[in-house]
ZADRENRO-891738 format. One record per residue (C-alpha): z, y, x; chain. Coordinates in steps of 0.001 Angstrom, whole numbers, padded with zeros to 6 digits, always signed. Layout:
PT         Z         Y         X   kette
PT         Z         Y         X       A
...
# end
This chain:
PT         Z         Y         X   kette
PT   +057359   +037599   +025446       A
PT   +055890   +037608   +028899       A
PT   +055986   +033642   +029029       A
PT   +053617   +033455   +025866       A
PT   +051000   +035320   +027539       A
PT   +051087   +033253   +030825       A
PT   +050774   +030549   +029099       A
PT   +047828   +031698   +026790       A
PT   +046805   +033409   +029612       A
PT   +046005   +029636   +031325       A
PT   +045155   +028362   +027825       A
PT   +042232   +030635   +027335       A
PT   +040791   +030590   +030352       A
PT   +037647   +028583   +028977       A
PT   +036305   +031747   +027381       A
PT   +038072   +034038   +028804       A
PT   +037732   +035938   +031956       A
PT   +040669   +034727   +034503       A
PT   +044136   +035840   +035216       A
PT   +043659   +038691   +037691       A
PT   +042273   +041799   +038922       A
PT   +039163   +043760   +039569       A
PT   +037801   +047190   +039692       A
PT   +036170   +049182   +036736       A
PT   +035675   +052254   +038745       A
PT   +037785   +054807   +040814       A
PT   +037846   +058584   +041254       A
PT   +039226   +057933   +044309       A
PT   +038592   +055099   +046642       A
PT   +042485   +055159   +048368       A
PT   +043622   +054816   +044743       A
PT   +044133   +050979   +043619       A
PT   +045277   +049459   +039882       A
PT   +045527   +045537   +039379       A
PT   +046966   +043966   +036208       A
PT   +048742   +040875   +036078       A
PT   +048146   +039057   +033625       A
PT   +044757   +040093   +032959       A
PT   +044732   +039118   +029384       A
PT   +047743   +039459   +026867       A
PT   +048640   +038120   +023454       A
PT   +049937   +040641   +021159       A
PT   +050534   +038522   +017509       A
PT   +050201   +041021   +014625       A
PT   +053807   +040254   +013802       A
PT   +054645   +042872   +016374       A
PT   +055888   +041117   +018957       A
PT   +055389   +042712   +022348       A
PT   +052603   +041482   +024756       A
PT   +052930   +043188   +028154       A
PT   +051149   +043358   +031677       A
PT   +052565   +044456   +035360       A
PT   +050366   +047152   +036505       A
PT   +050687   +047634   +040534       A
PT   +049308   +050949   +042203       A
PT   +048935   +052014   +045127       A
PT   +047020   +055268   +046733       A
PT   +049267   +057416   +045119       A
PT   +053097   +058934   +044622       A
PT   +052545   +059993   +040969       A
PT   +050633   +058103   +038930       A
PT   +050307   +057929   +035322       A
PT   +049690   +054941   +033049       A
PT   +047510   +055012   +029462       A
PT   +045300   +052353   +027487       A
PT   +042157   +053206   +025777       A
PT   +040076   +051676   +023626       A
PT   +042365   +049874   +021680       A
PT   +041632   +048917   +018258       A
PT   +043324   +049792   +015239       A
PT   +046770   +048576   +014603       A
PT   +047689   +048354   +018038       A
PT   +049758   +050585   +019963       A
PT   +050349   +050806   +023602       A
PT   +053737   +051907   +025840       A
PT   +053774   +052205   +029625       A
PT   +056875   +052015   +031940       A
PT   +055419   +054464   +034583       A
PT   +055411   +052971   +038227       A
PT   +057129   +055356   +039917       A
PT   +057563   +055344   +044013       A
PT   +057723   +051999   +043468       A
PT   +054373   +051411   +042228       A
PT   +055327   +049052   +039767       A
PT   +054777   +049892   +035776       A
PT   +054734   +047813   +032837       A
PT   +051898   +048141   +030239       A
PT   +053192   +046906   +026489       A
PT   +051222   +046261   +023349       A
PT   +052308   +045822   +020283       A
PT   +049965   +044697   +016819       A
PT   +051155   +045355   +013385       A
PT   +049311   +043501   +010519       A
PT   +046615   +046114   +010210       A
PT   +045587   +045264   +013758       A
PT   +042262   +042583   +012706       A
PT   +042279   +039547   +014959       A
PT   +039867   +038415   +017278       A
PT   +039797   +039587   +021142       A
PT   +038974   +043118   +022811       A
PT   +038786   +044499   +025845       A
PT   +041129   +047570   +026552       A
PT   +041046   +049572   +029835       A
PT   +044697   +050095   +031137       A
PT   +043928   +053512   +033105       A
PT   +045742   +055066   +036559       A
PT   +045958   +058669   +037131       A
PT   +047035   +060797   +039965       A
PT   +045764   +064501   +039761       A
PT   +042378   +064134   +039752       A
PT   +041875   +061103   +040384       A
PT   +041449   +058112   +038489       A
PT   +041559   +054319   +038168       A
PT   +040957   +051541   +035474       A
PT   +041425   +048612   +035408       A
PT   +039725   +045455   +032191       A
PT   +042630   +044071   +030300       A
PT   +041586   +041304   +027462       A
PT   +044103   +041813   +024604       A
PT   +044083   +038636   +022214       A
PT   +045386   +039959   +018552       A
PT   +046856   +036256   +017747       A
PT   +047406   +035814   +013863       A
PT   +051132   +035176   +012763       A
PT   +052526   +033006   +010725       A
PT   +056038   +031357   +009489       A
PT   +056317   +028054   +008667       A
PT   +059627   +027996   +005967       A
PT   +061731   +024490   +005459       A
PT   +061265   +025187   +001633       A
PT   +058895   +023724   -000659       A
PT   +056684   +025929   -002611       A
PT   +056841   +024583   -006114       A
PT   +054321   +027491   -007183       A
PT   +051458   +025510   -005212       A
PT   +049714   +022550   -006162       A
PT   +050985   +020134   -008715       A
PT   +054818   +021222   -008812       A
PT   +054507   +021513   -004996       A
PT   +053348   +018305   -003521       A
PT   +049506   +018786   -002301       A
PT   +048534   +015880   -004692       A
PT   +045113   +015625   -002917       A
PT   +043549   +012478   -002271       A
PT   +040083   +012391   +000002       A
PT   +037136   +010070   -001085       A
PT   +033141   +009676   -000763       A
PT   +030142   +008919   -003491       A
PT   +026730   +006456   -003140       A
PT   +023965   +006391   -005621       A
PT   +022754   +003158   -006008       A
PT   +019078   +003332   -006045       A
PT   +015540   +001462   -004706       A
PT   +015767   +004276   -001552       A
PT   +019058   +003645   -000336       A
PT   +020485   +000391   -001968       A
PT   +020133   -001562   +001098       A
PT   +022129   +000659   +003593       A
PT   +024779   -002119   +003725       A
PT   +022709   -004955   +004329       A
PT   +020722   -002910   +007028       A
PT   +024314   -002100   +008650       A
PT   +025966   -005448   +008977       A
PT   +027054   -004322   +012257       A
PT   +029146   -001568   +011503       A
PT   +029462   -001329   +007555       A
PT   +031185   -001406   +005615       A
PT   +033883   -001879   +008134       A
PT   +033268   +001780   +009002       A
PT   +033542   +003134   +005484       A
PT   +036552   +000842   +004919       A
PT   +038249   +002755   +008131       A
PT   +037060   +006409   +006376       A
PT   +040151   +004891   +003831       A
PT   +038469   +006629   +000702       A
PT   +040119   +006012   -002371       A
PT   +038310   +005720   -005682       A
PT   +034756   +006068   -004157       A
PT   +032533   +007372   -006852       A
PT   +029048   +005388   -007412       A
PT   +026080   +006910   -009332       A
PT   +023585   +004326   -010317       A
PT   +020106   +006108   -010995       A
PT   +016660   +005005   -010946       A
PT   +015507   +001033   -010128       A
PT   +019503   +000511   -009832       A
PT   +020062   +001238   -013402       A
PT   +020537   -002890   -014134       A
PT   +019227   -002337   -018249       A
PT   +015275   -002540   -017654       A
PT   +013933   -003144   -021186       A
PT   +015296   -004041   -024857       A
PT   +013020   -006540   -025457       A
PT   +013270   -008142   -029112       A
PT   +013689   -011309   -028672       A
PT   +015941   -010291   -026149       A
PT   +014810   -011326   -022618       A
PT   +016971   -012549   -019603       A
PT   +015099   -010226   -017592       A
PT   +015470   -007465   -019508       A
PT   +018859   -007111   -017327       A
PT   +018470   -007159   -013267       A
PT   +021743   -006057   -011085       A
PT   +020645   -007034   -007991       A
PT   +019807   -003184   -006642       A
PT   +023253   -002149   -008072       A
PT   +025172   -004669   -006852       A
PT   +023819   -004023   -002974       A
PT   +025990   -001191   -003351       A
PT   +028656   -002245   -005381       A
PT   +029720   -005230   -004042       A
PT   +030300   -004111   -000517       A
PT   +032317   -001123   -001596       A
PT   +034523   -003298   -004302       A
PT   +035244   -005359   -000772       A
PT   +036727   -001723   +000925       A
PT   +039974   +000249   +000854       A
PT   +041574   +000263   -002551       A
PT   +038774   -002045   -004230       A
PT   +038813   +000828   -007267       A
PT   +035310   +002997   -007777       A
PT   +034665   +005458   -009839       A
PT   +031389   +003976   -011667       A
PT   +029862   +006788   -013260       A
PT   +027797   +005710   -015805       A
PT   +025317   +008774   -014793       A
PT   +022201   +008530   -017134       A
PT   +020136   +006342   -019766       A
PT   +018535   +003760   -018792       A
PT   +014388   +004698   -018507       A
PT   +013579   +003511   -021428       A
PT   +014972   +005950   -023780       A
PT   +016915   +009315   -023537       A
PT   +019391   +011328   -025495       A
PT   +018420   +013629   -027623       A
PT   +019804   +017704   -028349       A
PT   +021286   +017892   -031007       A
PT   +022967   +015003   -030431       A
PT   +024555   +013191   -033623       A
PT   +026834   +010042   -033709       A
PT   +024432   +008047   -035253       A
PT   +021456   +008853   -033295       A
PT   +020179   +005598   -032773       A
PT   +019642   +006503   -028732       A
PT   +023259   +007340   -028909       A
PT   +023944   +003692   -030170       A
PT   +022180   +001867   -027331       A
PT   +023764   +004115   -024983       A
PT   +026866   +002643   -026380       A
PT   +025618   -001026   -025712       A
PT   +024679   -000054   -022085       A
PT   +027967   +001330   -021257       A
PT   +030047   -001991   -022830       A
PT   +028075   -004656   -021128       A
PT   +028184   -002580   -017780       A
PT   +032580   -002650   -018373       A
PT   +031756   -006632   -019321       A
PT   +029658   -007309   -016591       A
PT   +032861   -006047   -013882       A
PT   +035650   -006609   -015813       A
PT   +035550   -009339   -018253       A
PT   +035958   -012529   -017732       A
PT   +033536   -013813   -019488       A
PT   +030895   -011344   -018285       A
PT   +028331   -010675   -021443       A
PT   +025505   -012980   -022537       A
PT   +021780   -011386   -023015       A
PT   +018570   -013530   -023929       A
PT   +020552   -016792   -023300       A
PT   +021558   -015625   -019504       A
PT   +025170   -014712   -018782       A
PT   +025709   -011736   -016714       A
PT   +029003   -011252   -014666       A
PT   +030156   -009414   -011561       A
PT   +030396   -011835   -008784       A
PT   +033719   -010037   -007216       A
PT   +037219   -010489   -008101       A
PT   +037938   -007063   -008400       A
PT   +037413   -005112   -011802       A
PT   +036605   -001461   -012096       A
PT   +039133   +000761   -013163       A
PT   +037919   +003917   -013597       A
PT   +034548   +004769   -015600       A
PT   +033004   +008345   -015302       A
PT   +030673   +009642   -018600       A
PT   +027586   +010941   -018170       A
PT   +026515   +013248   -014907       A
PT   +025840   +017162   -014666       A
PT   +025156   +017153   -018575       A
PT   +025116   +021197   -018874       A
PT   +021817   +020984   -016209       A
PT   +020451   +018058   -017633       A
PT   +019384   +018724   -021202       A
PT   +022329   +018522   -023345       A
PT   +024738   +020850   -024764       A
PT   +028998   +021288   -024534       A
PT   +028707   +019909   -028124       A
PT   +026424   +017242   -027623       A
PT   +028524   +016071   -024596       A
PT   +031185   +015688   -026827       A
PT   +029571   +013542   -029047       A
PT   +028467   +011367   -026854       A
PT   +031928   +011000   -024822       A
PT   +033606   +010132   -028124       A
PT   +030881   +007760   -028913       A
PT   +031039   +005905   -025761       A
PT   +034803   +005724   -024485       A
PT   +036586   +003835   -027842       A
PT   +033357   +001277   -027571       A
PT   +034263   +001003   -023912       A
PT   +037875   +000473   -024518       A
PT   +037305   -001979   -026466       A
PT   +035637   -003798   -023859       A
PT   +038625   -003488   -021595       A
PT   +041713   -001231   -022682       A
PT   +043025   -000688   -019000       A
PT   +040457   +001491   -017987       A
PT   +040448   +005433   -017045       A
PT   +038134   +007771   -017834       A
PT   +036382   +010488   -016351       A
PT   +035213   +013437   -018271       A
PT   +033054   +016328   -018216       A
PT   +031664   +016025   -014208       A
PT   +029737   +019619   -014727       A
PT   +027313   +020558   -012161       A
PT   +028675   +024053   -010605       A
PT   +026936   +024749   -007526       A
PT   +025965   +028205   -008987       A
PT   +028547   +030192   -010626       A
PT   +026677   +031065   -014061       A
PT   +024997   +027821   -014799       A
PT   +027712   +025710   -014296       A
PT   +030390   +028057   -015614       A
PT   +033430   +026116   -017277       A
PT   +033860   +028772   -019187       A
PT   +030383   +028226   -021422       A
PT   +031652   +024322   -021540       A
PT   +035170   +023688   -021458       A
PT   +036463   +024850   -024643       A
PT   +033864   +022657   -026946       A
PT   +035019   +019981   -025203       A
PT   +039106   +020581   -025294       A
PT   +038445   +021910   -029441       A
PT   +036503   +018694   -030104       A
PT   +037355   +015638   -027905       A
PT   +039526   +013374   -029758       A
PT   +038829   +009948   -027334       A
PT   +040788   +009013   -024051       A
PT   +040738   +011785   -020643       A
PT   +042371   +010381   -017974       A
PT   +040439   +012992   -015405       A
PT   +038109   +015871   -015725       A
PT   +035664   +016268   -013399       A
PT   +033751   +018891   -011855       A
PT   +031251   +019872   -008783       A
PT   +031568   +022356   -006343       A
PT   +028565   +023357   -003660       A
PT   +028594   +026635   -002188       A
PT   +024728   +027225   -001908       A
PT   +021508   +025545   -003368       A
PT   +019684   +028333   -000622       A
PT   +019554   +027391   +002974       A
PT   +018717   +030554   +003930       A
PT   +022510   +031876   +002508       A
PT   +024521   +033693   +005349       A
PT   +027880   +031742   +007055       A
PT   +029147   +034985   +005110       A
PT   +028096   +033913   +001558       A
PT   +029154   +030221   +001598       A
PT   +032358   +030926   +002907       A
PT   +032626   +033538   -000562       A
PT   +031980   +030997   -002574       A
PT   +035490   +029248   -002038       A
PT   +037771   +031740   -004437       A
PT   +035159   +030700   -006946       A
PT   +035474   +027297   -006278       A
PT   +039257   +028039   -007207       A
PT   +039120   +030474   -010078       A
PT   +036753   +026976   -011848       A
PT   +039780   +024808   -010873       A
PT   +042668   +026792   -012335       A
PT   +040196   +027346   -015842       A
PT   +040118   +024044   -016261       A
PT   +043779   +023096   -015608       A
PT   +044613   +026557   -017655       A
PT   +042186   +024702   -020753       A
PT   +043258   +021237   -020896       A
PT   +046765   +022757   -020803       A
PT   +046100   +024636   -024344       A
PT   +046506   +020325   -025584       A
PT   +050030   +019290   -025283       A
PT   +047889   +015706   -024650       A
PT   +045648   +016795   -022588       A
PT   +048339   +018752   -020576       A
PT   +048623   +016213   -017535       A
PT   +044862   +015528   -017065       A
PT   +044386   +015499   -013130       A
PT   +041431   +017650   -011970       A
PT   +039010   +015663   -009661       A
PT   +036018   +017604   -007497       A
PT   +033888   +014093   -007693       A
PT   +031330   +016263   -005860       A
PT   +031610   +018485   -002690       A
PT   +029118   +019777   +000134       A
PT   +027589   +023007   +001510       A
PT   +024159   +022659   +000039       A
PT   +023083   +021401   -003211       A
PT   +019245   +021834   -002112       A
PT   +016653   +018721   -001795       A
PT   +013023   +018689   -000679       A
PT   +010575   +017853   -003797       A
PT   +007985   +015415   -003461       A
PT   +005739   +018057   -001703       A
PT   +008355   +018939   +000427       A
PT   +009580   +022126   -000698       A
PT   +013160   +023039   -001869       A
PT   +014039   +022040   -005449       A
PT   +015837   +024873   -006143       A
PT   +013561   +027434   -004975       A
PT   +010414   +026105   -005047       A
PT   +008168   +028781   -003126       A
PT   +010176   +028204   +000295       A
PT   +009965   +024645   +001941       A
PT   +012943   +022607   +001963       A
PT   +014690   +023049   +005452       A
PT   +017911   +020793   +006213       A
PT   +020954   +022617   +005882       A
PT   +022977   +021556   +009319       A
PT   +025950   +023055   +008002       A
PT   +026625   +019701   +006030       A
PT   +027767   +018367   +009355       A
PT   +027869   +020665   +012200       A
PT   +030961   +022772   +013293       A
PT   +030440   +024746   +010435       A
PT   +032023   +021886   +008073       A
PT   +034917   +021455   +010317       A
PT   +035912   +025092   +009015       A
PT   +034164   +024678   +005372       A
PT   +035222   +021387   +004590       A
PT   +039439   +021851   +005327       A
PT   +039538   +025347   +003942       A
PT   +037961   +023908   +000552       A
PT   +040509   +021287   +000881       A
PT   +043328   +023408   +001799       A
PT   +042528   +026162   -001199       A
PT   +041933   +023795   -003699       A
PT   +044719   +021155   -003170       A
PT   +046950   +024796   -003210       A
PT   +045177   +025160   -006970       A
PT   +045893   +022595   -008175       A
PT   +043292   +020048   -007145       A
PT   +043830   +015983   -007350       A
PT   +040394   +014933   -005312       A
PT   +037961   +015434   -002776       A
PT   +035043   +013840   -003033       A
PT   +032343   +014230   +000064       A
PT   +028433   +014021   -001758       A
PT   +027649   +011575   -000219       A
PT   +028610   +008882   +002557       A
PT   +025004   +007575   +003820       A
PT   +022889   +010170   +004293       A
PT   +020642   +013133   +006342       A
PT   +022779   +015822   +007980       A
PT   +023334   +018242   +005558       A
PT   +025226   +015604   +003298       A
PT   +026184   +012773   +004870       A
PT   +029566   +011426   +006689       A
PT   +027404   +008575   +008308       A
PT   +023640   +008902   +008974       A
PT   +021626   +006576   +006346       A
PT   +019482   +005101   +009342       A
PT   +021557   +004228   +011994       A
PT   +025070   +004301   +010588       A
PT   +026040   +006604   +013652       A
PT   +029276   +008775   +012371       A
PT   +028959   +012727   +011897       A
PT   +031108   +015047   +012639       A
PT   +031644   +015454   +008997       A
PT   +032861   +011905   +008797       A
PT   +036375   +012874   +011373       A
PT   +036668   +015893   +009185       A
PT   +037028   +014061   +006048       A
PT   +038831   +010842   +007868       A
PT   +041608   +013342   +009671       A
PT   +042282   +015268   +006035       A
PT   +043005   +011610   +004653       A
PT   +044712   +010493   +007330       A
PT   +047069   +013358   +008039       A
PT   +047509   +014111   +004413       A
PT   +048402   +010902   +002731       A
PT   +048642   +010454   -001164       A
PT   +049188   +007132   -002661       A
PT   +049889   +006808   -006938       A
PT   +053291   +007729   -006003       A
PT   +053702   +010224   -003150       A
PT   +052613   +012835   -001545       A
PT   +053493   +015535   +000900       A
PT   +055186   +018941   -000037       A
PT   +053622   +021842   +000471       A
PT   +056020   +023694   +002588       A
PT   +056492   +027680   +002052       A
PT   +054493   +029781   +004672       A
PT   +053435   +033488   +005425       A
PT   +050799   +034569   +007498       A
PT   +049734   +037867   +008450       A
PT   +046065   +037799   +007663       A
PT   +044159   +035207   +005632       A
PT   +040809   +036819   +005645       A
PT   +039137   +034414   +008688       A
PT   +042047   +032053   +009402       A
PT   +043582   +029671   +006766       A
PT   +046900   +027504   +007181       A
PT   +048573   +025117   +005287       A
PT   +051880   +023258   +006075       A
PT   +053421   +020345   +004683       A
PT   +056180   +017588   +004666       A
PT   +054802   +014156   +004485       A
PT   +056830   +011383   +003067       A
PT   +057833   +010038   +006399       A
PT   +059659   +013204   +006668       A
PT   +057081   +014472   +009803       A
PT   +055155   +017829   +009187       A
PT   +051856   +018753   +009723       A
PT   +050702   +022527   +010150       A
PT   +046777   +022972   +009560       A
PT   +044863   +025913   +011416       A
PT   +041569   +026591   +010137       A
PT   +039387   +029275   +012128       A
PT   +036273   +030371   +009283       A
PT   +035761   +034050   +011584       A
PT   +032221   +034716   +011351       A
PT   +030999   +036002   +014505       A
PT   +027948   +038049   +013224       A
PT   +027903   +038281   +009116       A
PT   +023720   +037597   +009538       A
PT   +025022   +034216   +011196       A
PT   +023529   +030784   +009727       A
PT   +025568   +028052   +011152       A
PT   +026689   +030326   +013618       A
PT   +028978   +029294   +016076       A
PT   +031820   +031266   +014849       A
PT   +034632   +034225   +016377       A
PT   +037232   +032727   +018588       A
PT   +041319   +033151   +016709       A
PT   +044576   +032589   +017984       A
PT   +047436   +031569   +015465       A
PT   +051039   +032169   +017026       A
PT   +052634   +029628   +014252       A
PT   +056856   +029782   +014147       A
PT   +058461   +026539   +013165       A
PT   +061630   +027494   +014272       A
PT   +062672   +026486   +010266       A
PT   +061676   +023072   +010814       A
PT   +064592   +022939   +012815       A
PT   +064201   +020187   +016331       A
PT   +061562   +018056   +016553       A
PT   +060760   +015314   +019363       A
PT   +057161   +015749   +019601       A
PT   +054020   +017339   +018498       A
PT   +050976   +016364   +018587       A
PT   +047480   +018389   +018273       A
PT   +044274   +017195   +016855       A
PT   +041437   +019335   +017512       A
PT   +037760   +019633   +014986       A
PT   +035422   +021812   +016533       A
PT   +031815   +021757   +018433       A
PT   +031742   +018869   +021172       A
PT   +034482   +016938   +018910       A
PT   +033554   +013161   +019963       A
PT   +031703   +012162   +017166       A
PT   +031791   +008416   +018457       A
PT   +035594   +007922   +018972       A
PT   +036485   +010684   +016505       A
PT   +039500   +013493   +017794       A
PT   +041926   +012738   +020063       A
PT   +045114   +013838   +019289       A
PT   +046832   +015630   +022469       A
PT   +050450   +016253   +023234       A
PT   +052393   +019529   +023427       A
PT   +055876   +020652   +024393       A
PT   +057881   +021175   +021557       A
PT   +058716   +024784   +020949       A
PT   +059601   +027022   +018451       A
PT   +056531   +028717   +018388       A
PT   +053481   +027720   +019110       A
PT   +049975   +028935   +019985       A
PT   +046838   +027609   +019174       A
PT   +043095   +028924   +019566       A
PT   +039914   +027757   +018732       A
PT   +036822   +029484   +020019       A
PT   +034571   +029248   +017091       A
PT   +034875   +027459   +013688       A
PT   +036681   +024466   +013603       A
PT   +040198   +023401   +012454       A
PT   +043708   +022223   +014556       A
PT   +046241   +020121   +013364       A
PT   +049515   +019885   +014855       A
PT   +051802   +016927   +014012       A
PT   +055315   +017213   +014101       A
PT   +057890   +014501   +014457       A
PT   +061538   +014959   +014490       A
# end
């Protein structure tokens, strides 16, 4: 496998010291050691990694390697009279990866030389032709990426401040089923005046929102009817005749008249009706009821309150249920909500919804949102596990309607919301290289679990959640992340890729994921998530190397890679670059960041 390491051996140079020779120190001055190459690439799959050792000085020299780290072994062809020997390491699985630096050592008598060698312990993995039906939803990676907006008086008029770029931009993001969550002055129902009132209804903050994004990608949102309007709230216990209840009701049936019937609805001699052509399809109930005063039980009487009353309305529609707040692992536990709602729902679930954040803290460790992940997937497979108990609840899809690094927001003195004796500090992570780890390993485990959506909170916004920045409409690195996973990863309502069968031999800082798309090309995902120093926030990250074998994939035309990492053009987005086809294939990233290569045959 000398060829490999040439060629990493070129690849690398960028962090790596290059190909060559240079003293570390001699015993005697007449004796002389240079290596060539002066880094190697030993994959933990045990395949050999060698360097040519050339001495001089001396008629008996012997070779040896020290400091190597665990896992690895070392064998040395001795040079001889000639002076030529041949240093070979090998890694077995135990060997961690990341990159060292060894000391390949001459001695003659009592003399000595050594000589740096850079040994790169490359991750392995095997990319199999075979689907793996145990993964995702009977093997396909059913997965489809999307973003949110909340309508309200501070950010309703980010399109009309854009006209530009937007929503032209968002439209080329291709999200599908973008999720809107009217709060505040958007909430259209202002008053219940009696004599009813014309202006006790006023869409015009809503619709800055709505209406451009009914004009993008699918034309479908996800309106999630999130709260009450101001003017009265639910109550706990909630009963089915509460009387709040029952104008919640009337809320929710005018909003499905005002987009989807023809007629609109009528309200103190005004009609009211959505000025696009395009209805909305799916509804959401209720936001984050478990942090928001209500119980599991109440939730359940208001979802079977509100859906039949919608349906009524408009019979076509989908629902949305549950959409728990889980950014921290005992409040929003599934486990304290799920089975009320499975033991006492007896209205329409088309989806069930949930949230996943890994923090509300921005002073959590690189070390401690990465953790979070498994949880994030342990919540996923309890609630496919629950709504499985129902033999008609069985194929409810699972949708993550809300996704970022940081939950956290600054009060109106500044300081964090969730911990209110710090002040609230950004959280970069949201869109710095960080995410370009974060973000496709969420996707990656999740979509593995189970997982039917991925929606980014939110698409206008600062830089710890946004895909575009709220201001200036300028694109984050966060927004290529999420427009790559789409892109390279496409699900429509009736395909989607396979997730192929693969084995790796570590998972700890590197994830991969391979997969079949329907055009019968393959894509192979290579996320790097090494931390480089486990105190590191938004750290930079530890260089890997993933020595990937598609051998199984059998001949292939031509590959392409697409790169997500620090100094990714956040302007023009990646550019994909090609490579000469092989049957293996090496990539490395020097920090966190992800690489897609793109196989056609």
């Amino acid at each position: 496998m000398r060829s490999l390491s040439l060629l990493f051996c070129i690849s690398v140079a960028v962090f790596l010291v290059a190909c060559g020779s240079g003293s570390d120190g001699s015993t005697n001055p007449s004796l002389n050691l240079s290596l060539s190459p002066s880094v190697v690439l030993a994959p933990q799959d045990g395949t050999p990694a060698s360097t040519n050792a050339s001495v001089s000085g001396a008629s008996s020299v012997t070779l040896s390697v020290t400091g190597l780290p665990n896992g690895v072994t070392s064998q040395s062809t001795q040079p001889g009279s000639s002076g030529q020997g041949v240093v070979t390491l090998v890694a077995s699985p135990a060997a961690p990866a990341g990159t060292y630096t060894v000391s390949v050592v001459a001695n003659a008598g009592s003399s000595s030389v050594s000589q740096p060698l850079t040994l790169v312990v490359a991750v392995a993995v095997v990319v199999g032709s075979s689907t793996d039906t145990t993964l995702g939803i009977n093997g396909k990676l059913n997965e489809f990426m999307s973003t949110s907006f909340q309508p309200a008086e501070w950010d309703a008029a980010y399109f009309q401040n854009q006209p530009n770029t937007e929503p032209a931009q968002l439209n080329s993001l291709g999200p599908q089923h973008i999720r809107l969550q009217a709060i505040s002055e958007a909430i259209p129902w202002k008053a219940n005046s009696n004599p009813q009132l014309s202006t006790d209804w006023d869409f015009t903050i809503l619709d800055e929102v709505v209406q451009p994004v009914l004009s993008v990608t699918d034309h479908s949102p996800e309106f999630q009817i999130a709260v009450t309007p101001s003017f009265f709230s639910l109550p706990s216990p909630l009963t089915a005749n509460d009387p709040n209840l029952q104008l919640y009701v009337s809320y929710a049936q005018n909003l499905v008249s005002y987009y989807n019937s023809p007629a609109g609805f009528t309200w103190g001699g005004a009609t009211f009706k959505s000025p696009s052509g395009h209805p909305i399809t799916w509804w959401g109930i209720h936001n984050e009821y478990n942090i928001n005063g209500l119980t599991a039980v109440d939730y359940v009487v208001l979802y079977n309150a509100l859906v039949p009353a919608m349906l009524k309305i408009d019979p076509t529609i989908k629902i949305s249920a549950v959409e728990l707040s889980d950014f921290d692992y005992m409040q929003g536990d599934p486990r304290n909500n799920l089975p009320t709602f499975v033991g006492g729902v007896n209205a329409q679930v088309n989806v069930a919804s949930t949230h996943f954040y890994s923090s509300c803290d921005q002073t959590d460790s690189d070390v401690q949102i990465f953790s979070t992940i498994p949880v994030f997937v342990a919540d996923l497979q309890y609630f496919r596990q629950e709504f499985a108990t129902r033999p008609d609840l069985s194929n409810v899809a699972v949708w993550v309607t809300e996704n970022n690094v940081n939950a956290d927001y600054a009060d109106g003195n500044g300081n964090s919301t969730c911990n209110p004796g710090q002040k609230f500090v950004t959280d970069q992570r949201g869109t710095s290289a960080f995410f370009a780890a974060w973000r496709p390993y969420v996707f990656s485990q999740l979509g593995k679990a189970g997982n039917q959506a991925l929606y980014q909170w939110d698409y206008p916004a600062n830089a710890q959640f946004g895909e575009v920045d709220y201001n200036t409409s300028s694109k984050y690195l966060s927004y290529w992340v999420d427009y790559t996973l789409g892109q390279l990863f496409p699900v429509t309502a009736t395909t989607a890729p396979e997730i192929l069968q693969l084995t790796a031999t570590e998972t700890g800082t590197v994830e991969t994921l391979a997969t079949k798309n329907p055009d019968g090309s393959f894509i192979v995902m290579v996320i790097n998530r090494a931390v480089q120093s486990p105190t590191d926030n938004n750290g930079p990250g530890a260089p890997r190397t993933v020595v990937i074998d598609v051998s199984a994939l059998g001949n292939y035309s031509t590959v392409a890679q697409t790169t997500l990492q620090n100094g990714t053009d956040t302007v023009n987005g990646p550019q994909p670059m090609a490579l000469s086809p092989a049957p293996k294939l090496s990539v490395t990233l020097n920090g966190y960041g992800t690489k897609f290569l793109h196989l056609v045959p």
